[in-house]
KETIVO-593862 format. One record per residue (C-alpha): residue in one letter; chain; x, y, z. Coordinates in Angstrom, 2 decimals. Last residue first. Example, Ala and Ser with C-alpha at 12.3 -4.5 7.8 and 13.67 -1.06 7.14 Angstrom:
<nodes>
<node resn="S" chain="A" x="13.67" y="-1.06" z="7.14"/>
<node resn="A" chain="A" x="12.30" y="-4.50" z="7.80"/>
</nodes>
This chain:
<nodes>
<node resn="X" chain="A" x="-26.63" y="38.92" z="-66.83"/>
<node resn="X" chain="A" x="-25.65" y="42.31" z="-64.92"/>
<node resn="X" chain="A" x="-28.94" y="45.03" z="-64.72"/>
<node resn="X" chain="A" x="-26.84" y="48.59" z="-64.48"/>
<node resn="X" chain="A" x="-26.90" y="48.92" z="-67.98"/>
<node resn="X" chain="A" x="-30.61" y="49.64" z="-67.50"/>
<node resn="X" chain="A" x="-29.79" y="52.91" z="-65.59"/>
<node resn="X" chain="A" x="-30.05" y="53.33" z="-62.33"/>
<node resn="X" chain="A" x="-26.88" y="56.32" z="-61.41"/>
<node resn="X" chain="A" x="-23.36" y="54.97" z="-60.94"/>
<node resn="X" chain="A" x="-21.70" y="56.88" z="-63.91"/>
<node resn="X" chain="A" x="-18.19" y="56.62" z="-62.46"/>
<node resn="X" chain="A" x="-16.46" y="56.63" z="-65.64"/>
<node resn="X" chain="A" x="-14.48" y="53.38" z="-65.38"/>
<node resn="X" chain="A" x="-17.18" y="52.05" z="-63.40"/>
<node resn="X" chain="A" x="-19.91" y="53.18" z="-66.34"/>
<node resn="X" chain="A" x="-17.57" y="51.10" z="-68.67"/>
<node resn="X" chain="A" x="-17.39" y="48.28" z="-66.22"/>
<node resn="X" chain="A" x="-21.17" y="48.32" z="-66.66"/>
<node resn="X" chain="A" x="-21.39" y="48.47" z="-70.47"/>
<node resn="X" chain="A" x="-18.74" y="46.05" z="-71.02"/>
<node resn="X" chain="A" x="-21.22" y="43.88" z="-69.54"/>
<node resn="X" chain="A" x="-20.59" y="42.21" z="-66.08"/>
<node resn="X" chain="A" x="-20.53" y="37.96" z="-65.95"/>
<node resn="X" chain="A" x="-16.68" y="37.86" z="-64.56"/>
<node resn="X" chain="A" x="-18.12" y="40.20" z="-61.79"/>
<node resn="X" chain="A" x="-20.56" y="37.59" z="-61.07"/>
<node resn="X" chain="A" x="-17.97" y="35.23" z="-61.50"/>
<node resn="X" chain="A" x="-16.16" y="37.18" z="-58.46"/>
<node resn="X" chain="A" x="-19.00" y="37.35" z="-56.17"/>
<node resn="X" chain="A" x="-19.93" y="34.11" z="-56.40"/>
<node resn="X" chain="A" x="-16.68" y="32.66" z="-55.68"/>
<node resn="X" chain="A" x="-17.42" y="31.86" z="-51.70"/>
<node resn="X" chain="A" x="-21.40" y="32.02" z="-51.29"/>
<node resn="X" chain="A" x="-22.22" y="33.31" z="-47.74"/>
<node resn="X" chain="A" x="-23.40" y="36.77" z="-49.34"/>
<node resn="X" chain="A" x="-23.17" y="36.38" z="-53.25"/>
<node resn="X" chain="A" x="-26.90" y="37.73" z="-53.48"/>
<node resn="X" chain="A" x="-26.44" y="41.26" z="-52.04"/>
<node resn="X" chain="A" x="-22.13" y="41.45" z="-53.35"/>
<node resn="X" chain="A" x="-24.05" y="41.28" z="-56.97"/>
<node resn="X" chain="A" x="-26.80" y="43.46" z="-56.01"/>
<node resn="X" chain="A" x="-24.10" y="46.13" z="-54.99"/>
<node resn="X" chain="A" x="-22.42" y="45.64" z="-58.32"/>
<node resn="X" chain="A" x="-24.99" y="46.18" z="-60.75"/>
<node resn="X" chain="A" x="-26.12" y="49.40" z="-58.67"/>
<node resn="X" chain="A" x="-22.58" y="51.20" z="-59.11"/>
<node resn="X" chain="A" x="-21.52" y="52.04" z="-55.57"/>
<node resn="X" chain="A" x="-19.11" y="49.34" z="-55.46"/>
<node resn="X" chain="A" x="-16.82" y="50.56" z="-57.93"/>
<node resn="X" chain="A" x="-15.89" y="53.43" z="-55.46"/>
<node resn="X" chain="A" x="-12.08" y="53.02" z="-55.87"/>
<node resn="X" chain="A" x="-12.47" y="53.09" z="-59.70"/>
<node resn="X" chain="A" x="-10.71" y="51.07" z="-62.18"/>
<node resn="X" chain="A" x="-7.89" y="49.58" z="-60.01"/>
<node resn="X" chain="A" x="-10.82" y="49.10" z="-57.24"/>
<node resn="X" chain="A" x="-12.60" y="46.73" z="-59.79"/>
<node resn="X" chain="A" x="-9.40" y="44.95" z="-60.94"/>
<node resn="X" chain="A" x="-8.88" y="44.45" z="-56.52"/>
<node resn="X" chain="A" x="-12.50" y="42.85" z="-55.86"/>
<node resn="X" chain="A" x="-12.38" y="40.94" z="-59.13"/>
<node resn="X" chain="A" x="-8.88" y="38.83" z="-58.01"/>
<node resn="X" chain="A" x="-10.40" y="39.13" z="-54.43"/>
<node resn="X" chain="A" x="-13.77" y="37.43" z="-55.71"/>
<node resn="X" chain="A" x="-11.68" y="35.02" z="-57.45"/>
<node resn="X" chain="A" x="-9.30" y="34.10" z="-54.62"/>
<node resn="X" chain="A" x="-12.14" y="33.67" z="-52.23"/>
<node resn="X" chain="A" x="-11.25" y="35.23" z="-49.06"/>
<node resn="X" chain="A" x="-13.89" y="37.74" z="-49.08"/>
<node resn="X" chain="A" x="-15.09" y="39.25" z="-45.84"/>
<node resn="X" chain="A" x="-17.07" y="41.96" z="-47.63"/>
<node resn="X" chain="A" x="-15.22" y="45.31" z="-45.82"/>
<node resn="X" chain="A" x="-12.33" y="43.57" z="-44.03"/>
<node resn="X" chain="A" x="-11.90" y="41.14" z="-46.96"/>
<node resn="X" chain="A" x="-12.03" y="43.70" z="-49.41"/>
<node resn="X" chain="A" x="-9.22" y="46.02" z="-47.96"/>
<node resn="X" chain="A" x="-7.11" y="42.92" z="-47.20"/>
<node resn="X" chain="A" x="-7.20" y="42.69" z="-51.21"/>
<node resn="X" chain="A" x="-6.47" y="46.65" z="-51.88"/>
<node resn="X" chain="A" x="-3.41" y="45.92" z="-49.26"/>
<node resn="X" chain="A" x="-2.64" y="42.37" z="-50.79"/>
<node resn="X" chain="A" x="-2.46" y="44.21" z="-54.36"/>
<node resn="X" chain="A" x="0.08" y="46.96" z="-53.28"/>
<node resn="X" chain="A" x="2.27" y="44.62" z="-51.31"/>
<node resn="X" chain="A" x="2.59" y="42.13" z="-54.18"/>
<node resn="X" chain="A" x="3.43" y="45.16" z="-57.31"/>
<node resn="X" chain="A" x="6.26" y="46.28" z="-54.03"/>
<node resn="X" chain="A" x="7.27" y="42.98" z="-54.53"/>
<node resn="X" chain="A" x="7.19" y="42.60" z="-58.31"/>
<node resn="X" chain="A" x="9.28" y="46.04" z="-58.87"/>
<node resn="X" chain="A" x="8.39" y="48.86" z="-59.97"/>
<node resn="X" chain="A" x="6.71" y="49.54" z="-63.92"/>
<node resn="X" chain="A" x="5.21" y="52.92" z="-63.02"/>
<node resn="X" chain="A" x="1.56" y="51.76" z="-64.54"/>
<node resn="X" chain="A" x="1.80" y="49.11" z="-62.20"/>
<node resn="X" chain="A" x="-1.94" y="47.55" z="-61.43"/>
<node resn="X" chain="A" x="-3.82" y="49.02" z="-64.16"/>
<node resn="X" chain="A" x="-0.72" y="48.81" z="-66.73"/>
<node resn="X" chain="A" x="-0.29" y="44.90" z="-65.52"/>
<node resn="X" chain="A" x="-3.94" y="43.95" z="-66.03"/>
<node resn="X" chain="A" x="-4.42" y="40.58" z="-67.06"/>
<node resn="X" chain="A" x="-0.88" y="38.56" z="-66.14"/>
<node resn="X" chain="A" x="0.12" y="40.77" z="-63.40"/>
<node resn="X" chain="A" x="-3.93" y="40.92" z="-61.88"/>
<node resn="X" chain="A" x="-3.40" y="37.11" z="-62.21"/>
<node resn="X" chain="A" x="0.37" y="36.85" z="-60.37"/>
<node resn="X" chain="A" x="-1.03" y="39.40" z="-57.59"/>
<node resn="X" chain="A" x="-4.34" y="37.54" z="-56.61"/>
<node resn="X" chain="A" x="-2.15" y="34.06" z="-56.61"/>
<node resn="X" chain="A" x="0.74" y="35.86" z="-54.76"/>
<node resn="X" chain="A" x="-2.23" y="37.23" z="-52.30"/>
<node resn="X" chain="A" x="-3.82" y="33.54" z="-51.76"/>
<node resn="X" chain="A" x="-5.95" y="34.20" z="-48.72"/>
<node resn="X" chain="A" x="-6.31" y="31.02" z="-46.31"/>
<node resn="X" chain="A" x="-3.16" y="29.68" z="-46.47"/>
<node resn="X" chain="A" x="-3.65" y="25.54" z="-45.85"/>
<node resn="X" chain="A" x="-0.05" y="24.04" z="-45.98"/>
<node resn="X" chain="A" x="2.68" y="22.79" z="-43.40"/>
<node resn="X" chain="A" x="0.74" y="19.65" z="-42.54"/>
<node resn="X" chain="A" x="-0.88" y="18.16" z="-39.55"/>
<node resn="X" chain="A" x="-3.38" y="21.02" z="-38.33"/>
<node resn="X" chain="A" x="-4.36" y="22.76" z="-35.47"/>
<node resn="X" chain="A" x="-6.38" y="26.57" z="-35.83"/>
<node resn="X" chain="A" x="-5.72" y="29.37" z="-33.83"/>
<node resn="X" chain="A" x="-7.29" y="32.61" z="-35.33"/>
<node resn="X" chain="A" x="-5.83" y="35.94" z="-34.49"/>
<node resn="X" chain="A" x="-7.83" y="39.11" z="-34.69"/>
<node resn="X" chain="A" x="-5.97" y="42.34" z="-36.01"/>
<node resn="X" chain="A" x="-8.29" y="43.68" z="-38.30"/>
<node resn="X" chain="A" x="-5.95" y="42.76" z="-41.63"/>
<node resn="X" chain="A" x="-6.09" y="38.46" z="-40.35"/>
<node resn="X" chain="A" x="-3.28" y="36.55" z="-38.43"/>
<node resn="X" chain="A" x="-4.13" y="32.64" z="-38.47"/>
<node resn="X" chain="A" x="-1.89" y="31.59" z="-36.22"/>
<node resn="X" chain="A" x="-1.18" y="27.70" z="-37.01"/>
<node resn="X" chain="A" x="-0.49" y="24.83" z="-34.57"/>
<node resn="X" chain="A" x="1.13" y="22.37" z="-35.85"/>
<node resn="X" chain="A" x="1.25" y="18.77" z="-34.46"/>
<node resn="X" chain="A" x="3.31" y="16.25" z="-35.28"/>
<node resn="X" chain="A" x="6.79" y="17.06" z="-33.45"/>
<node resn="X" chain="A" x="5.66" y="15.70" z="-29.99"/>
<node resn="X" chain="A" x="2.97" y="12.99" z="-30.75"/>
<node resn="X" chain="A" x="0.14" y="12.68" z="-32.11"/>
<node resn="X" chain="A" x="-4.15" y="13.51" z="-32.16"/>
<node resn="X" chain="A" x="-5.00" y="16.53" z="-30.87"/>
<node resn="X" chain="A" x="-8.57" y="17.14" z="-28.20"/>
<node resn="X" chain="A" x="-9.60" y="20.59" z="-28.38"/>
<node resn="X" chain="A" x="-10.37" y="22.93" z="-25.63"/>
<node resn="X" chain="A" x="-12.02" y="25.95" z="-26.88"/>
<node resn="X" chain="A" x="-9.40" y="28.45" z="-28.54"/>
<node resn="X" chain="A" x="-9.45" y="32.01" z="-27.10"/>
<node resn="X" chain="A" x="-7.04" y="34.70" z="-28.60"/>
<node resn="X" chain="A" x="-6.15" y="37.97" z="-27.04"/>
<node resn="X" chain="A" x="-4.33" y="40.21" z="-29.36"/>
<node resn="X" chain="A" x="-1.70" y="42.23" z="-28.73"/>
<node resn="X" chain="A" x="0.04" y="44.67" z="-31.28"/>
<node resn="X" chain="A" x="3.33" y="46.26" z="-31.43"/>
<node resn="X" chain="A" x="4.48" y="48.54" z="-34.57"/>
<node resn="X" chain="A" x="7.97" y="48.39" z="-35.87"/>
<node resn="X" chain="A" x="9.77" y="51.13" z="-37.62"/>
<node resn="X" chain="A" x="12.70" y="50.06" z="-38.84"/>
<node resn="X" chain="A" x="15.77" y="51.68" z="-38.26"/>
<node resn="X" chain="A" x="16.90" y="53.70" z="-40.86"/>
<node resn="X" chain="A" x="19.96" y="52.61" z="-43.30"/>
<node resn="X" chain="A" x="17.79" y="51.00" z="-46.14"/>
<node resn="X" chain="A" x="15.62" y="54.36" z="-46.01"/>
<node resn="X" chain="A" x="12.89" y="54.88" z="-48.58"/>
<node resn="X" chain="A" x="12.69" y="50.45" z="-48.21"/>
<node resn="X" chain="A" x="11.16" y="50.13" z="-44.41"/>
<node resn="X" chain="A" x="8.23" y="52.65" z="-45.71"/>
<node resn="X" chain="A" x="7.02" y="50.17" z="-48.18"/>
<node resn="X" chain="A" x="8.08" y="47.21" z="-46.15"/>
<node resn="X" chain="A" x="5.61" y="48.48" z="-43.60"/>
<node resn="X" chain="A" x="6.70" y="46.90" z="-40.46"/>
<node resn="X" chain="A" x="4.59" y="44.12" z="-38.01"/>
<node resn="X" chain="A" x="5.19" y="43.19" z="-34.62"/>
<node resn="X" chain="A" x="3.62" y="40.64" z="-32.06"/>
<node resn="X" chain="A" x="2.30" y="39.67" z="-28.77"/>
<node resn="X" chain="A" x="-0.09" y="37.18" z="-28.48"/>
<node resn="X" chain="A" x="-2.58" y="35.86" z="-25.54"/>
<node resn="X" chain="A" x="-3.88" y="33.35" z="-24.74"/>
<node resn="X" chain="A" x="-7.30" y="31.84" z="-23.41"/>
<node resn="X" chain="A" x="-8.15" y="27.97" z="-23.64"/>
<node resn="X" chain="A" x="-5.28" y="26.61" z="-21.05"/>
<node resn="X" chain="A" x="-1.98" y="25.23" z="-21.77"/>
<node resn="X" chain="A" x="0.65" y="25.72" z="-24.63"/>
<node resn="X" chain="A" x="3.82" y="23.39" z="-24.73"/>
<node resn="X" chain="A" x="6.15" y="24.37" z="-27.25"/>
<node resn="X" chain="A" x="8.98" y="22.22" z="-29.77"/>
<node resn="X" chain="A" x="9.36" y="23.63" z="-32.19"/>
<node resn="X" chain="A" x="9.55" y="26.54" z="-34.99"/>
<node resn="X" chain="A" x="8.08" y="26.07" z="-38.49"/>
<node resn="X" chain="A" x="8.00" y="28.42" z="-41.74"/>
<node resn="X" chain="A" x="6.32" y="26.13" z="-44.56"/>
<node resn="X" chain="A" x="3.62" y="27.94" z="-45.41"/>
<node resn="X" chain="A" x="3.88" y="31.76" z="-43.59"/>
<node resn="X" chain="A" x="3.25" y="34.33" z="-46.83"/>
<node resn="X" chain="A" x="0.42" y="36.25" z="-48.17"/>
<node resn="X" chain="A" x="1.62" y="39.85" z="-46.68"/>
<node resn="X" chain="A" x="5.78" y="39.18" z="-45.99"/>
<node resn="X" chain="A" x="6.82" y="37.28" z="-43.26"/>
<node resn="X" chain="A" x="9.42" y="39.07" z="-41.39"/>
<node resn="X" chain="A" x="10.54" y="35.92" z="-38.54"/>
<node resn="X" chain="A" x="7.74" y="34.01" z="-37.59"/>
<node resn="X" chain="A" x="7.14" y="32.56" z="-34.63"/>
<node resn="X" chain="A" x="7.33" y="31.81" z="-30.52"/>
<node resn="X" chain="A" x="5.63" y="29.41" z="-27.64"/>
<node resn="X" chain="A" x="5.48" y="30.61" z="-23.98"/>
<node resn="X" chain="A" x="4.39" y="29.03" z="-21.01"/>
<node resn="X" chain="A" x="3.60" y="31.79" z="-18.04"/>
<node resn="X" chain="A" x="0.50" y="29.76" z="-16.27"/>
<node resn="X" chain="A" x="-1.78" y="32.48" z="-18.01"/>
<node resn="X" chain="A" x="-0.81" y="31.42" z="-21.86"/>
<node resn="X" chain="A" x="1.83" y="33.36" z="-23.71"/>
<node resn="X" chain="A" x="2.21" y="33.44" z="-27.44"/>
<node resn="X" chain="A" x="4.66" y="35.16" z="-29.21"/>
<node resn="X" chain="A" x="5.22" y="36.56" z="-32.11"/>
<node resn="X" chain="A" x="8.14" y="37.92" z="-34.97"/>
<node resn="X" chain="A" x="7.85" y="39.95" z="-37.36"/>
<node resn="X" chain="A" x="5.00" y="39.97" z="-40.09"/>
<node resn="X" chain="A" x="5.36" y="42.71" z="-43.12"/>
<node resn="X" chain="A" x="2.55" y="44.55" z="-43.49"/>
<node resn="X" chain="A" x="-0.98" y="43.81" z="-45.22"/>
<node resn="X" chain="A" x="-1.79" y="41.62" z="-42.94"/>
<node resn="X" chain="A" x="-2.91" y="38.02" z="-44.10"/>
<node resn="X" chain="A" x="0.24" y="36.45" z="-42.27"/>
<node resn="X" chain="A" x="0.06" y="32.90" z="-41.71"/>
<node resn="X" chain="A" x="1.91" y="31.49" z="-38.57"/>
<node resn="X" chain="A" x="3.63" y="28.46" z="-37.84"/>
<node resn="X" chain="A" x="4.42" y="27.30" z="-34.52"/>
<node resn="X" chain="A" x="5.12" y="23.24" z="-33.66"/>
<node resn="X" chain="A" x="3.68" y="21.66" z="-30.91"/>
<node resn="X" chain="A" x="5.21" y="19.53" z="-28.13"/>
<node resn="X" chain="A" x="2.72" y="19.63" z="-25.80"/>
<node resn="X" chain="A" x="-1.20" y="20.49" z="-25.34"/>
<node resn="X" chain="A" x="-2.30" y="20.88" z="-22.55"/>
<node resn="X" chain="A" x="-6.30" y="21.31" z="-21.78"/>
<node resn="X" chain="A" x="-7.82" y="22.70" z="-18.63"/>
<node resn="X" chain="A" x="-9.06" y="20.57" z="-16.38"/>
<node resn="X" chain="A" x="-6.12" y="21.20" z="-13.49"/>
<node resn="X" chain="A" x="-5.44" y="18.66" z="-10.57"/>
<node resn="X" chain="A" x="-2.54" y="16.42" z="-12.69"/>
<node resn="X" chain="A" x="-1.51" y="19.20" z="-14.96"/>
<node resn="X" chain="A" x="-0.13" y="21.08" z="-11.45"/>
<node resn="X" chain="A" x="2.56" y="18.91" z="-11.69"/>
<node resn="X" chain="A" x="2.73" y="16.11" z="-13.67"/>
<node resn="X" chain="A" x="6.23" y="14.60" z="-12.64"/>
<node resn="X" chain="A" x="4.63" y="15.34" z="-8.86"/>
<node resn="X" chain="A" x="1.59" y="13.17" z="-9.39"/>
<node resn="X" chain="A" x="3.45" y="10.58" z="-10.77"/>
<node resn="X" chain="A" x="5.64" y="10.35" z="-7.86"/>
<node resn="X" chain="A" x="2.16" y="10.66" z="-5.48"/>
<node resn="X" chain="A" x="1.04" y="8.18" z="-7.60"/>
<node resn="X" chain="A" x="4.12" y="5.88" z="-7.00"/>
<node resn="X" chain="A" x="4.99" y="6.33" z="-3.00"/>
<node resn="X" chain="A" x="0.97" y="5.70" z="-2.10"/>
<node resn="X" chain="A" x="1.72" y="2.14" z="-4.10"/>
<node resn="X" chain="A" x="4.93" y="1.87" z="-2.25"/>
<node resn="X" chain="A" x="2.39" y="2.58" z="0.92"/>
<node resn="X" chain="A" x="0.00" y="0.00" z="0.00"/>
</nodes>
């Protein structure tokens, strides 16, 4: 009896306070985070209330994050809260020989308790980092699954409308910056994450910032609500009519404000 005594309370101790606590631990996790931001992505760190820690990133441009790992962390608890920095790359490069001008953010993150299959090493947890700030946590077993494609949005609007998008003729990264801030601007105003309606969202600012005033266009963002890709083949579907009012800014009912 008492060796038996001798070995939980041994176990007990190698546990420590995990033995008494319901909250949910989860160990050995690898960090990767996803940068939807329109800045440049330093690095973070996450910090849970018994004072674990779990790190990052490392200047992840707008779009980027796949493939960039750091291990091994223990996380424990269902509230958390990350500290990170982001730069403007556009700013950082008019003075190579500044210092860079970082700006902090925190964002508190809550993640229900979720039960994670494997060991040490096979789990990923990914930070979701989104253009309002907010931070979604999100497990997963592989090194992929970006949620908003800006080198796919960039690399079309290159291919169909370079002289809209760089009429300057700079460089492709600077070309990549501009089009994920116009496409962070449409999914913090429509929620769009769709490449397609992103691709459409960004030609249609090119052509005229206030696109979405013209009639055709607001019933088209009405009826595409919930539907990922509507939106965008709607704006596939518009007469040359329409875009030509966009162009113009002629957003006044008129019957080439009807899309087919």
């Amino acid at each position: 009896m008492k060796r038996l005594t001798f070995l939980l309370l041994a176990a007990v101790a190698l546990a420590g306070c995990d033995a008494f606590s319901s909250e949910p631990t989860y160990g050995g996790l690898s960090i990767e985070g996803f940068n939807y931001t329109p800045y440049n992505l330093d690095r973070f760190v996450i910090k849970d209330k018994y004072g674990n820690t779990a790190s990052g990133g490392g200047d992840l441009p707008p779009g980027t994050g796949e493939g960039r790992l750091s291990c091994c962390y223990k996380l424990k608890g269902t509230n958390f809260t990350v500290n990170w920095d982001v730069y403007d790359a556009d700013e950082a490069i008019k003075d190579i020989y500044a210092p860079i001008k970082m700006i902090h953010k925190v964002t508190n993150v809550h993640l229900a308790p979720t039960k994670v299959p494997g060991g040490a090493g096979d789990v990923v947890l990914g930070l979701h980092f989104y253009p309002d700030d907010h931070i979604e946590f999100e497990f997963r077993k592989d090194l992929s699954g970006t949620r908003i494609a800006y080198d796919e949005i960039w690399y079309w609007l290159k291919k169909n409308h370079n002289q809209l998008l760089n009429p300057d003729g700079q460089d492709d990264d600077a070309m990549l910056r501009k089009a994920a801030r116009l496409a962070a601007a449409g999914w913090k105003k429509y929620g769009f994450t769709d490449t397609v309606d992103l691709e459409q969202y960004v030609y249609l600012t090119l052509l005229n910032p206030r696109f979405d005033e013209h009639p055709a266009v607001r019933l088209a963002i009405k009826e595409a609500n919930g539907k990922p890709g509507a939106f965008g083949m709607a704006m596939q579907r518009l007469p040359d009519s329409v875009v030509d009012d966009i162009k113009q800014g002629r957003f006044e009912t008129s019957k080439s404000a009807q899309h087919g």
